[in-house]
N, C-alpha and C positions, 0 to 999 in steps of 0.2 A: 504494500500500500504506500503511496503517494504521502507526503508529510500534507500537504492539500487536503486528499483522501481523509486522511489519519485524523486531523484535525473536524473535518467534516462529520466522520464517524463518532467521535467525541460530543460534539454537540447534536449529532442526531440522538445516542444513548442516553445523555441528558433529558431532551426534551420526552421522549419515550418512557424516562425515569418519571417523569413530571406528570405524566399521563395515566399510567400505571398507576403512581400515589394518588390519584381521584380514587382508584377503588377500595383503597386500604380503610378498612372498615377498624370502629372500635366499640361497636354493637360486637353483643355475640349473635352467632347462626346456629340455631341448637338445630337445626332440621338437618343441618350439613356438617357440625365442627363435631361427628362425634370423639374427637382427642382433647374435647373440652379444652383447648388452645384460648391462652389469652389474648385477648386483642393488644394493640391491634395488630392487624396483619391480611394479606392481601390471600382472598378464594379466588379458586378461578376454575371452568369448568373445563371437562377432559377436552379437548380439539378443538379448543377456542382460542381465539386471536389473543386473550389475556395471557391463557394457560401457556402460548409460543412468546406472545412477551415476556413474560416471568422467568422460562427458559433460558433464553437468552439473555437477561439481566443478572440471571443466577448464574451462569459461565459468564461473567463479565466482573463475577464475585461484587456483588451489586446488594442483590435479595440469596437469600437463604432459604433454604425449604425447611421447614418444620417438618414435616415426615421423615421419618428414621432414618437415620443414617445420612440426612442431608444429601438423598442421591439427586434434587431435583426435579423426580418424577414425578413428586405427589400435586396438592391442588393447592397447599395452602404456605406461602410464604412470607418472611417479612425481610425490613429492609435492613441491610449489614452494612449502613455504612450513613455519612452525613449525604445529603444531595449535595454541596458544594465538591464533595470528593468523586462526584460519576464523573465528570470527563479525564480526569486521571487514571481512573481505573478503567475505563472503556480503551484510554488508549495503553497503559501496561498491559492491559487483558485482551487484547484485539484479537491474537491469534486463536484465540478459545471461543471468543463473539460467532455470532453472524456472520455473513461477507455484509460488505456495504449494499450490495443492490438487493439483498434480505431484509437488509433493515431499512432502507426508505421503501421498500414494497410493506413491511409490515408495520409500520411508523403510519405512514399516509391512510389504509388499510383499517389500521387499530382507531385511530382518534377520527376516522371518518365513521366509522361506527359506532363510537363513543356519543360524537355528538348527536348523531339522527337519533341512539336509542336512549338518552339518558339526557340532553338539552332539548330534545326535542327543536334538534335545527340541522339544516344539511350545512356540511362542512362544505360540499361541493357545487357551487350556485358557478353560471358560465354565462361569462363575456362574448359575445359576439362566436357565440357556437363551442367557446374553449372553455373546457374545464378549469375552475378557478377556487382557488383555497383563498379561504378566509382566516387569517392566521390573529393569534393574540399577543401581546408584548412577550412571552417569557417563550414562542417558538420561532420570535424573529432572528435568530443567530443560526438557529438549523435551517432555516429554509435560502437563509443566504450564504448560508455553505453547500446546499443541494443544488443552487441557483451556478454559483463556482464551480459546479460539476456539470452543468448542463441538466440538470434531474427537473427542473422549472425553470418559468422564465416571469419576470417582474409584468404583472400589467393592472392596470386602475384596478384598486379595490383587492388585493392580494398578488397571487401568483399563480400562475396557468401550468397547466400539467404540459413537458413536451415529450416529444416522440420515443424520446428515451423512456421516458416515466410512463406512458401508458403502455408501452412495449412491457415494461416489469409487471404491471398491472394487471396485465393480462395471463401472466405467467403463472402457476398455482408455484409455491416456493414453501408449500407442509414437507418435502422430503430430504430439504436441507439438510 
């Protein structure tokens, strides 16, 4: 990876980090946590976009899994670390990560879903036929890292998906 790359991967694991911690609950779930686990800490269901975030946050030594033996398999994890500390450890831990075009497929992916089912708003509203992200102050430094890669491109009101990014988009990326 590109020190470009490398830096870009960095604040996309951040922002992803940032996204993730929306779901980190400090209710308990008694219909789910039968380990009686303290909160708080992040569920997530089997072959869900959470459950491949957490994954990969947890090889980025990020989150921890709370199920035995801390193999990362299980559902229910919490965070190992301060947030100011993920872009250091995404980029010490890269070779254990994702690839990068894993993680803006499941970055873009995760918080497009996040928003439609949980803000009840589409992340993805298009300018003049192009798909376009509506971003917030705390994922402006990832997406003008994606933008340095060519993964988007800057247009009124956010950032447009380009042929790069819909080409990943299109790609199913569970067998990584």
């Amino acid at each position: 990876m590109t020190e470009l790359e490398l830096d870009a991967y960095a604040k996309l694991v951040h922002a992803l980090t940032l996204t993730v911690r929306q779901f980190e609950t400090s209710d308990e779930l008694p219909t789910v946590n039968e380990s009686n686990l303290q909160p708080p800490y992040v569920f997530t269901w089997h072959t869900s976009l959470l459950e491949r975030s957490a994954i990969f946050l947890w090889n980025l030594k990020i989150l921890k899994s709370l199920d035995k033996d801390n193999k990362g398999l299980g559902v229910f994890f919490k965070f190992d670390c301060n947030v100011d500390d993920v872009p250091a450890l995404a980029k010490e831990h890269a070779a254990n990560g994702p690839t990068l075009d894993s993680l803006v497929w499941l970055y873009i992916e995760l918080r497009s879903e996040f928003s439609r089912m949980h803000l009840d708003q589409s992340t993805l509203f298009f300018v003049n036929g192009v798909p376009t992200f509506s971003i917030c102050e705390e994922e402006m430094a990832s997406f003008i890292a994606m933008k340095g890669l060519g993964y988007v491109e800057a247009v009124p009101g956010g950032y447009a998906s380009t042929s790069k990014t819909d080409t990943l988009l299109s790609k199913p990326w569970w067998d990584e």
